[in-house]
TIZA-673346 format. One record per residue (C-alpha): residue number from 1; residue in three letters; x, y, z. Coordinates in steps of 0.05 Angstrom, whole numbers, plus 32768, in hexadecimal, padded with zeros to 4 digits. Layout:
N
[gumi NUM, Ala, [X, Y, Z]]
...
//
This chain:
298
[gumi 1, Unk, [89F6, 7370, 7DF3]]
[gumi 2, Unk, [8A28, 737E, 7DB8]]
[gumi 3, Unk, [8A36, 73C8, 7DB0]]
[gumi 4, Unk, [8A39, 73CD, 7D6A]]
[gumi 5, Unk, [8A5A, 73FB, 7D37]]
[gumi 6, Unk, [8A43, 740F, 7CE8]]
[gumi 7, Unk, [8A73, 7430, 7CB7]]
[gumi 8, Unk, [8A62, 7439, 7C75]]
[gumi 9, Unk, [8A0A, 7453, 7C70]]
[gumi 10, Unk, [8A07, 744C, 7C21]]
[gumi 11, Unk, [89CA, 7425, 7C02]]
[gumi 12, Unk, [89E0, 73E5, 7C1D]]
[gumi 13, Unk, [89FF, 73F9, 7C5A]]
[gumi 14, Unk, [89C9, 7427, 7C72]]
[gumi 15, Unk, [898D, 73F8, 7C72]]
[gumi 16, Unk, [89BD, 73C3, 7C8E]]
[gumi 17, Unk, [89CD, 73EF, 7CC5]]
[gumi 18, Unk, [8986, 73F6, 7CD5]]
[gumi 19, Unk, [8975, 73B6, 7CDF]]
[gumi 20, Unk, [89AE, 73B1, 7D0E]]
[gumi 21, Unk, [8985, 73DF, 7D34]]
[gumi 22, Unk, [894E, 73B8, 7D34]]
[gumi 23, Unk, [8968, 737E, 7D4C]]
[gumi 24, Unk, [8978, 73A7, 7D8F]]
[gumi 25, Unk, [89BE, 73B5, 7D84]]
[gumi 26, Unk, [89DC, 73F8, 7DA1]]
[gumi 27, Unk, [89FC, 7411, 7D5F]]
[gumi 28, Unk, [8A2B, 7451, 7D58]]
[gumi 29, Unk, [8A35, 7468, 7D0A]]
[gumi 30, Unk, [8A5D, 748C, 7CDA]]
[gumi 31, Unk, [8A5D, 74A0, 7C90]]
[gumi 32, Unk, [8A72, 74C6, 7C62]]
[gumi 33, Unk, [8A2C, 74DD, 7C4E]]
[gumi 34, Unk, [8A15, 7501, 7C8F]]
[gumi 35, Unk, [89CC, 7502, 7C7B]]
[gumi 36, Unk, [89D0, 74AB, 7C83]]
[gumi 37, Unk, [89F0, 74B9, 7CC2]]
[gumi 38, Unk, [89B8, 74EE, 7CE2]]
[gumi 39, Unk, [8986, 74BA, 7CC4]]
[gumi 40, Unk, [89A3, 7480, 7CE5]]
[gumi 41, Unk, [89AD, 74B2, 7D26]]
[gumi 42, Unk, [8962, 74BD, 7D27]]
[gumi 43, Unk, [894A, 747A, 7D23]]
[gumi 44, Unk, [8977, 746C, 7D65]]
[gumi 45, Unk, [89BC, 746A, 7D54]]
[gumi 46, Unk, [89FB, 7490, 7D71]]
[gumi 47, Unk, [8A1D, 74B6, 7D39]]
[gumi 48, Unk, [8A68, 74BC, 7D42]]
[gumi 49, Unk, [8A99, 74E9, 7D1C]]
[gumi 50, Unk, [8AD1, 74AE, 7D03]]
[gumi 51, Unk, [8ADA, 746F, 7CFF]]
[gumi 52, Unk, [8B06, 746E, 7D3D]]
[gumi 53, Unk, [8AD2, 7482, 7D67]]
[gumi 54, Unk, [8AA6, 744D, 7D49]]
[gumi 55, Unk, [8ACF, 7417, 7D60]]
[gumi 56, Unk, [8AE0, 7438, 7D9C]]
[gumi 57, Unk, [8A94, 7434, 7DB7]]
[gumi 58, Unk, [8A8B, 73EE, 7D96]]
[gumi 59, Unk, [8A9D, 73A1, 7DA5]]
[gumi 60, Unk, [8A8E, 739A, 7D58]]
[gumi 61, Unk, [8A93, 73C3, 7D1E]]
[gumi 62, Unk, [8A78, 73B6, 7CDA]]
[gumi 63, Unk, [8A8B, 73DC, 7C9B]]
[gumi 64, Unk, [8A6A, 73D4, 7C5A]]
[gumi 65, Unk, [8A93, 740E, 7C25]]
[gumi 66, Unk, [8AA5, 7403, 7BDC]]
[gumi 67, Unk, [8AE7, 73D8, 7BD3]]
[gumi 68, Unk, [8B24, 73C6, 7BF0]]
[gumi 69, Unk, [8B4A, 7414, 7BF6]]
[gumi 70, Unk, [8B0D, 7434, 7C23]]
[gumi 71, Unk, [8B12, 73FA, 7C46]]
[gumi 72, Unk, [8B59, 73F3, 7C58]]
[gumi 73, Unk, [8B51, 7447, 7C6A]]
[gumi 74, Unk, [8B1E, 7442, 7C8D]]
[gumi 75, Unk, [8B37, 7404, 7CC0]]
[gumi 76, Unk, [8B83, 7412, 7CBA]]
[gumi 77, Unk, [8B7E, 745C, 7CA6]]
[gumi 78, Unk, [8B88, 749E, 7CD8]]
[gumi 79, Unk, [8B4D, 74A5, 7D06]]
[gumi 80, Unk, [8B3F, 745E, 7CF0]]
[gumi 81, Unk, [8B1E, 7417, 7D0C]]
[gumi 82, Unk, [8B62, 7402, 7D24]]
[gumi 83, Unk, [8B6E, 7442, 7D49]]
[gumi 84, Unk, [8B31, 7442, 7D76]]
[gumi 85, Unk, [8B2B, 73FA, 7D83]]
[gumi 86, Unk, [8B39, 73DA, 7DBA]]
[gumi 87, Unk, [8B52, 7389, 7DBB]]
[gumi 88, Unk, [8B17, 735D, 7DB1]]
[gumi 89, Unk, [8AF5, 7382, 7D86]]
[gumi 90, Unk, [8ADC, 7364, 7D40]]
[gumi 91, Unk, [8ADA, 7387, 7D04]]
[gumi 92, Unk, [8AA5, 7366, 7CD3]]
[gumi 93, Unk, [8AB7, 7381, 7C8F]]
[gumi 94, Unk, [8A77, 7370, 7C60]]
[gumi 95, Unk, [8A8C, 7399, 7C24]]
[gumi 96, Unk, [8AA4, 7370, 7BEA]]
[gumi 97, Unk, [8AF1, 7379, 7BE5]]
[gumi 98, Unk, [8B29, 7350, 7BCC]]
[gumi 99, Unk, [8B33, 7313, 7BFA]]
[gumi 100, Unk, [8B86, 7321, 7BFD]]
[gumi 101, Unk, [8B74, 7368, 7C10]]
[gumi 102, Unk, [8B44, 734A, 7C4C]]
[gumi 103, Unk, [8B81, 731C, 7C61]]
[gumi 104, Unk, [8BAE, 7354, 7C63]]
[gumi 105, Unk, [8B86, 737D, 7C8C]]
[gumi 106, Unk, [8B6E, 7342, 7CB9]]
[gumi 107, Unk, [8BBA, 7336, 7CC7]]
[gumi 108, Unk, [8BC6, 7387, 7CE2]]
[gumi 109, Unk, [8B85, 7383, 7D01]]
[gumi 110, Unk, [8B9B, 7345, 7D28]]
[gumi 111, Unk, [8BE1, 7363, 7D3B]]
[gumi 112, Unk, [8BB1, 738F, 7D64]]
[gumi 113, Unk, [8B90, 735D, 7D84]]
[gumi 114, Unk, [8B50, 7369, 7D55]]
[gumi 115, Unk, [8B2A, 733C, 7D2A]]
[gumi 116, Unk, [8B06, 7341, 7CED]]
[gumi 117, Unk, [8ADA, 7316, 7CC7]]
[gumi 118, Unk, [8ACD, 731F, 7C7C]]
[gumi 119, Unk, [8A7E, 7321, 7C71]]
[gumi 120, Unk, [8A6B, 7339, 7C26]]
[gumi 121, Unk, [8A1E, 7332, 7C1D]]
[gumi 122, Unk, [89F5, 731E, 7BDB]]
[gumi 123, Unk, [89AA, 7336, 7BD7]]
[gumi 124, Unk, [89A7, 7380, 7BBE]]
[gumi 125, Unk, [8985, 73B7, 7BE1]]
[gumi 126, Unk, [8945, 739C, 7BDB]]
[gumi 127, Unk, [8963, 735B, 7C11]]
[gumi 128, Unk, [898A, 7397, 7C36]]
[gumi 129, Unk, [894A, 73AE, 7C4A]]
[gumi 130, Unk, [8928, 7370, 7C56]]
[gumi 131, Unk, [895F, 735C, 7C81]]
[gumi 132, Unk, [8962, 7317, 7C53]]
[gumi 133, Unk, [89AF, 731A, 7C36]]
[gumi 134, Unk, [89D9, 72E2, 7C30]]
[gumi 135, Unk, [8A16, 72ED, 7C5E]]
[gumi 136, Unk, [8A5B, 72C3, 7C45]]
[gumi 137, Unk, [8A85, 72C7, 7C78]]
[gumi 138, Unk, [8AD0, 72C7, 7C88]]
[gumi 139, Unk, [8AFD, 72C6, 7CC7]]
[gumi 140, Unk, [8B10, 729F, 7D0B]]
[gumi 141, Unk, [8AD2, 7277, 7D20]]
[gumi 142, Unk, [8AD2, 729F, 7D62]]
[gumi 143, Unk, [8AD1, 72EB, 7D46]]
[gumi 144, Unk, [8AA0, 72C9, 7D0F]]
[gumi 145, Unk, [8A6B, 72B0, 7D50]]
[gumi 146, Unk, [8A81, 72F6, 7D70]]
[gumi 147, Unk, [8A61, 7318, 7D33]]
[gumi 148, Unk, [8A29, 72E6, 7D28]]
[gumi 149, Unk, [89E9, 72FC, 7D4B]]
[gumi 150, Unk, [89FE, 7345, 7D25]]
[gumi 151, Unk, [8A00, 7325, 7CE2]]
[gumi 152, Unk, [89C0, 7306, 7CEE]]
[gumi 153, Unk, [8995, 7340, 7CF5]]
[gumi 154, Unk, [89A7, 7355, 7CAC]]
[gumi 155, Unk, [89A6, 730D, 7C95]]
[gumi 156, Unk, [8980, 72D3, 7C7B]]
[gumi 157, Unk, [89B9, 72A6, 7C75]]
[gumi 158, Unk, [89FD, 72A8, 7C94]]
[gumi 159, Unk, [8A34, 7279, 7C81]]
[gumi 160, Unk, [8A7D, 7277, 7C9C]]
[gumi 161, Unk, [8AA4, 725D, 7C65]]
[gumi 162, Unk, [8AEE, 725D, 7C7A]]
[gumi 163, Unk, [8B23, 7282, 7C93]]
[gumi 164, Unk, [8B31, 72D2, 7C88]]
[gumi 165, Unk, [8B22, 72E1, 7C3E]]
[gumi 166, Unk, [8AF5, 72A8, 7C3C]]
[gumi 167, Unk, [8AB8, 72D4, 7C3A]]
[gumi 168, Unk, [8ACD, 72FB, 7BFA]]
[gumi 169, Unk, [8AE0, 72BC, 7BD4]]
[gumi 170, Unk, [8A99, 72A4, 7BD3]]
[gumi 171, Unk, [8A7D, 72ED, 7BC5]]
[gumi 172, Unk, [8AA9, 72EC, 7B84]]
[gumi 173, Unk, [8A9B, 72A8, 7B72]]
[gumi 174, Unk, [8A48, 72CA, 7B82]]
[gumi 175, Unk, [8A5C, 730A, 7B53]]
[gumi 176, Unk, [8A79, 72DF, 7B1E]]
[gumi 177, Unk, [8A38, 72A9, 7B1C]]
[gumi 178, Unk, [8A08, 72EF, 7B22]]
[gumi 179, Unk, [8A24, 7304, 7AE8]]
[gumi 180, Unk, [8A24, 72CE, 7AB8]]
[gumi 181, Unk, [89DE, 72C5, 7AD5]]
[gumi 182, Unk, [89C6, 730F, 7AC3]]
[gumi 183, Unk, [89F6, 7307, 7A7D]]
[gumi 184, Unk, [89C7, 72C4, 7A6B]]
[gumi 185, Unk, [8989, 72E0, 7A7A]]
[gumi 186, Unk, [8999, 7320, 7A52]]
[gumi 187, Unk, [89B2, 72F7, 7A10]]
[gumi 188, Unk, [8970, 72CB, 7A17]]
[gumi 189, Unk, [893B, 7302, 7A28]]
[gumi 190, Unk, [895C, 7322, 79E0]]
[gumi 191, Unk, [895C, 72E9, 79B6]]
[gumi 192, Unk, [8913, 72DC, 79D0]]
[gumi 193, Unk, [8900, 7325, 79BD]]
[gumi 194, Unk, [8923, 7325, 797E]]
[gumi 195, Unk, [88FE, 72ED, 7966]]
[gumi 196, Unk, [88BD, 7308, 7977]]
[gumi 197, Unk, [88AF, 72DB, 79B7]]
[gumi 198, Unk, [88A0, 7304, 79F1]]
[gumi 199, Unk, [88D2, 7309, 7A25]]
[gumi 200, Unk, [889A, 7308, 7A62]]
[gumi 201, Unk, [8888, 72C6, 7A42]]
[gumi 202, Unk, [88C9, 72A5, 7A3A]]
[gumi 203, Unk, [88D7, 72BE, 7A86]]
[gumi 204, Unk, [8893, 7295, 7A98]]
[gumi 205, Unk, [88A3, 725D, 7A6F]]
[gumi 206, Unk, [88EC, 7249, 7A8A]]
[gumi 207, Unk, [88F1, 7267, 7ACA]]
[gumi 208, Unk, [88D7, 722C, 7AF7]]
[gumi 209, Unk, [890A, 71FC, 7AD0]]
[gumi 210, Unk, [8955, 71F7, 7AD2]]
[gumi 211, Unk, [8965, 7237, 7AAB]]
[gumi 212, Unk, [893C, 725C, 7AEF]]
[gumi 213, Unk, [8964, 7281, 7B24]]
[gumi 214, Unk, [8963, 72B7, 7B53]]
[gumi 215, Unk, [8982, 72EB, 7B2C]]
[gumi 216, Unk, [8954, 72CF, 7AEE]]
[gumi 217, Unk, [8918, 72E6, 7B17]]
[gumi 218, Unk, [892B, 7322, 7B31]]
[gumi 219, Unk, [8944, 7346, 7AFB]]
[gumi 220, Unk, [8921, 7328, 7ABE]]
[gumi 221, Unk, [88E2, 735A, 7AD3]]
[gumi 222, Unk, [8907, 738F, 7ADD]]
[gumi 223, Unk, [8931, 738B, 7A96]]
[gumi 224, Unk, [88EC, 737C, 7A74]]
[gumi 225, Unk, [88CE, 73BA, 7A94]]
[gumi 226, Unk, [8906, 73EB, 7A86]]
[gumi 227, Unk, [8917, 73EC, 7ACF]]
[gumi 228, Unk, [8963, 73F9, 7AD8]]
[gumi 229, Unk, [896B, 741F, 7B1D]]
[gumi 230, Unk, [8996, 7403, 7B49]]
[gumi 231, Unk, [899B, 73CE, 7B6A]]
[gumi 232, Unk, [89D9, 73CB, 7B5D]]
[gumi 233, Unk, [89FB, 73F0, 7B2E]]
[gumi 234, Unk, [8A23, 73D5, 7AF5]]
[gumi 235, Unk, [8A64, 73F9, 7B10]]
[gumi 236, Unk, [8A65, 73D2, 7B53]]
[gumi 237, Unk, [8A5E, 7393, 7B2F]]
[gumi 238, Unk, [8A9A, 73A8, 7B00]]
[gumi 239, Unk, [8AC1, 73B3, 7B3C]]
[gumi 240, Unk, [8AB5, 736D, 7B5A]]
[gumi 241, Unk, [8AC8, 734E, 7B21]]
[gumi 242, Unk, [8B05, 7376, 7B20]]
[gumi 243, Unk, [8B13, 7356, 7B65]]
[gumi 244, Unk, [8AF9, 7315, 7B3C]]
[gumi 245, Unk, [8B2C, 731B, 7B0D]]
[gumi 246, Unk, [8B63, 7329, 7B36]]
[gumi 247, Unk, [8B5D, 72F9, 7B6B]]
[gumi 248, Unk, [8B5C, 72C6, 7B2A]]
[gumi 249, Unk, [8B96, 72E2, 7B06]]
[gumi 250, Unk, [8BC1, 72D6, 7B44]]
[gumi 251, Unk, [8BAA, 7299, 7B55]]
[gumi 252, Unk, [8BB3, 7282, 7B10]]
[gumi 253, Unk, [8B6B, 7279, 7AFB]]
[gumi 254, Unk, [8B53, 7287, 7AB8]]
[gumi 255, Unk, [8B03, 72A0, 7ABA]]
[gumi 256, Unk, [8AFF, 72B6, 7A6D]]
[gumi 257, Unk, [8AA7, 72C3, 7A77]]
[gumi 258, Unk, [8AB9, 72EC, 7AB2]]
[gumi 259, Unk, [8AE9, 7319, 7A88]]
[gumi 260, Unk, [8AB8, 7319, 7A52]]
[gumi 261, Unk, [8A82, 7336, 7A80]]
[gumi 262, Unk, [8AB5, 736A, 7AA0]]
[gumi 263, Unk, [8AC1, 7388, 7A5B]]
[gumi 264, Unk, [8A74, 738A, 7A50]]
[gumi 265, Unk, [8A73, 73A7, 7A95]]
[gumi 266, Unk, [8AA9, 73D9, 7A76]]
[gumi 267, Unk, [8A81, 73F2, 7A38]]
[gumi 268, Unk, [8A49, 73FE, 7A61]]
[gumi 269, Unk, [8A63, 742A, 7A87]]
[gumi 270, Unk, [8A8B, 744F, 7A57]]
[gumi 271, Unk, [8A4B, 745C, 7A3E]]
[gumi 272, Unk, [8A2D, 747F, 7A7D]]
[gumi 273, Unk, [8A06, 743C, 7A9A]]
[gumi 274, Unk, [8A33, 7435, 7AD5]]
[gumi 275, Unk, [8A06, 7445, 7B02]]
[gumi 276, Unk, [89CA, 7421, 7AE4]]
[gumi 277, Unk, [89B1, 73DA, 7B0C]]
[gumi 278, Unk, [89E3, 73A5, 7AEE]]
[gumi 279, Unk, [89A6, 738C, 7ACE]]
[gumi 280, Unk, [89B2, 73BE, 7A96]]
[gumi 281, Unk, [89E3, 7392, 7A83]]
[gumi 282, Unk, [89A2, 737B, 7A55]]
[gumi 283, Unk, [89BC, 73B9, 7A30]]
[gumi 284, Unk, [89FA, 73A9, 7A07]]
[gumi 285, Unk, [89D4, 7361, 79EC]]
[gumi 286, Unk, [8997, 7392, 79D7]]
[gumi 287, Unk, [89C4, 73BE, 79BA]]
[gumi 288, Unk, [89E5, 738B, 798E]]
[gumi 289, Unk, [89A3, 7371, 7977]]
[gumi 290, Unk, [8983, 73AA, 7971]]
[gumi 291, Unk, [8944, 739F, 799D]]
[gumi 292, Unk, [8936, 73A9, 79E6]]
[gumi 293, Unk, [891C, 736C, 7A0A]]
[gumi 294, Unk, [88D8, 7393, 7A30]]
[gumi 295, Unk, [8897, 7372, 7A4D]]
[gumi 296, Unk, [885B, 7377, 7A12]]
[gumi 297, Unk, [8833, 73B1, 7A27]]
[gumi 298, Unk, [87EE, 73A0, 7A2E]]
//
């Protein structure tokens, strides 16, 4: 059995840890929140003091922090992954970075005879819990089956798509699609309200045809009920797009909606919705119009 380490106990990482648990793992944790930690501790888990000692009681370690910085501190850092592992060992990083930050960390990992496989997740908390994400996946094809029966147990789907980095490529290509997705909803929900159609009707009406989605359905009730908890908040989806947008700028790709949605994303949170569900980004079109896109109260 695959001794197992969790770094990183926020609202994605802790019900994610969790259902490692459940899925019979031995799992050792750490966080910076030490109430995630003695909750994790009581439902069976080993609680450890750094990230060193994580890996040094695991064969793989899975880290799910903010962006790319805590990341790189907490692997490469003092009292870090790379300092308590021992060769073997696979790091599973399933925060959403920047794909040239994975690759350079992969590459110091490796040096130390340590793998790691980039595995960013799309589903939300509500999935977390579930245990349904979607798991895109990047690394060596061995570390990536090493890690596989772990990603599983938080998981309804897991695909390897490539090489180191791989795994963060498809979550921006994910963050940039959510977006437009929530973006299109929110301009049509307004114009529907604004005209004096109800927006619970035109959800009805188009959501089994080709203008229905995923994100169409799961935040169009929440928008029309005033609902704007995260989820997730507005300012983690700005900061993927920021690795959106500058993965594209060095690769040479133009992404103009992207950038357009990102400076929404900006002026939302300049004025104090950062923190809101990104589905308040409903806000700044109902702002402009000057009507808020809610369910008809009966």
């Amino acid at each position: 059995m695959l001794r197992v380490g969790f770094i990183g106990l926020g609202i994605m990482g802790k019900p994610m840890a969790k259902n490692i648990l459940k899925g019979g793992f031995p799992l050792t944790v750490t966080s910076r929140t030490r109430s995630a930690v003695d909750e994790l501790a009581a439902a069976g888990a080993k609680a450890a003091a750094t990230p060193a000692e994580v890996a040094a009681a695991s064969d793989v370690v899975i880290t799910m922090l903010p962006n790319s910085p805590e990341v790189r501190q907490v692997v490469l850092g003092p009292g870090g992954v790379a300092e308590g592992a021992a060769p073997g060992l696979v790091l599973a990083d399933m925060s959403s970075i920047a794909p040239l930050a994975v690759r350079e960390i992969a590459a110091e990992l490796a040096a130390k005879g340590v793998g790691m496989v980039d595995a960013p997740v799309s589903g939300g908390e509500p999935k977390a819990v579930e245990g349904t994400l979607a798991v895109m996946a990047g690394g060596a094809q061995a570390d990536f089956e090493r890690c596989l029966p772990v990603l599983q147990t938080m998981a309804a789907t897991v695909t390897h798509v490539g090489e180191a980095g791989a795994g963060n490529v498809a979550k921006l290509a994910n963050q940039i699609m959510v977006a437009g997705n929530i973006a299109a909803m929110s301009e049509a929900l307004v114009l529907a309200a604004k005209a004096g159609v109800g927006p619970d009707v035109v959800h009805k009406a188009i959501r089994a045809g080709l203008a229905g989605s995923t994100a169409f359905d799961a935040k169009a009730p929440l928008v029309m009920d005033g609902k704007f908890d995260p989820g997730f908040r507005i300012r983690l989806h700005a900061k993927d797009l920021g690795n959106v947008l500058e993965t594209s700028h060095a690769l040479g790709v133009p992404l103009p909606l992207t950038a357009q949605l990102m400076e929404v994303m900006q002026g939302l949170m300049a004025s104090g919705l950062g923190d809101a569900d990104h589905g308040a980004l409903i806000r700044h079109w109902e702002k402009l119009a000057g009507v808020e896109a809610r369910r008809a109260k009966e």
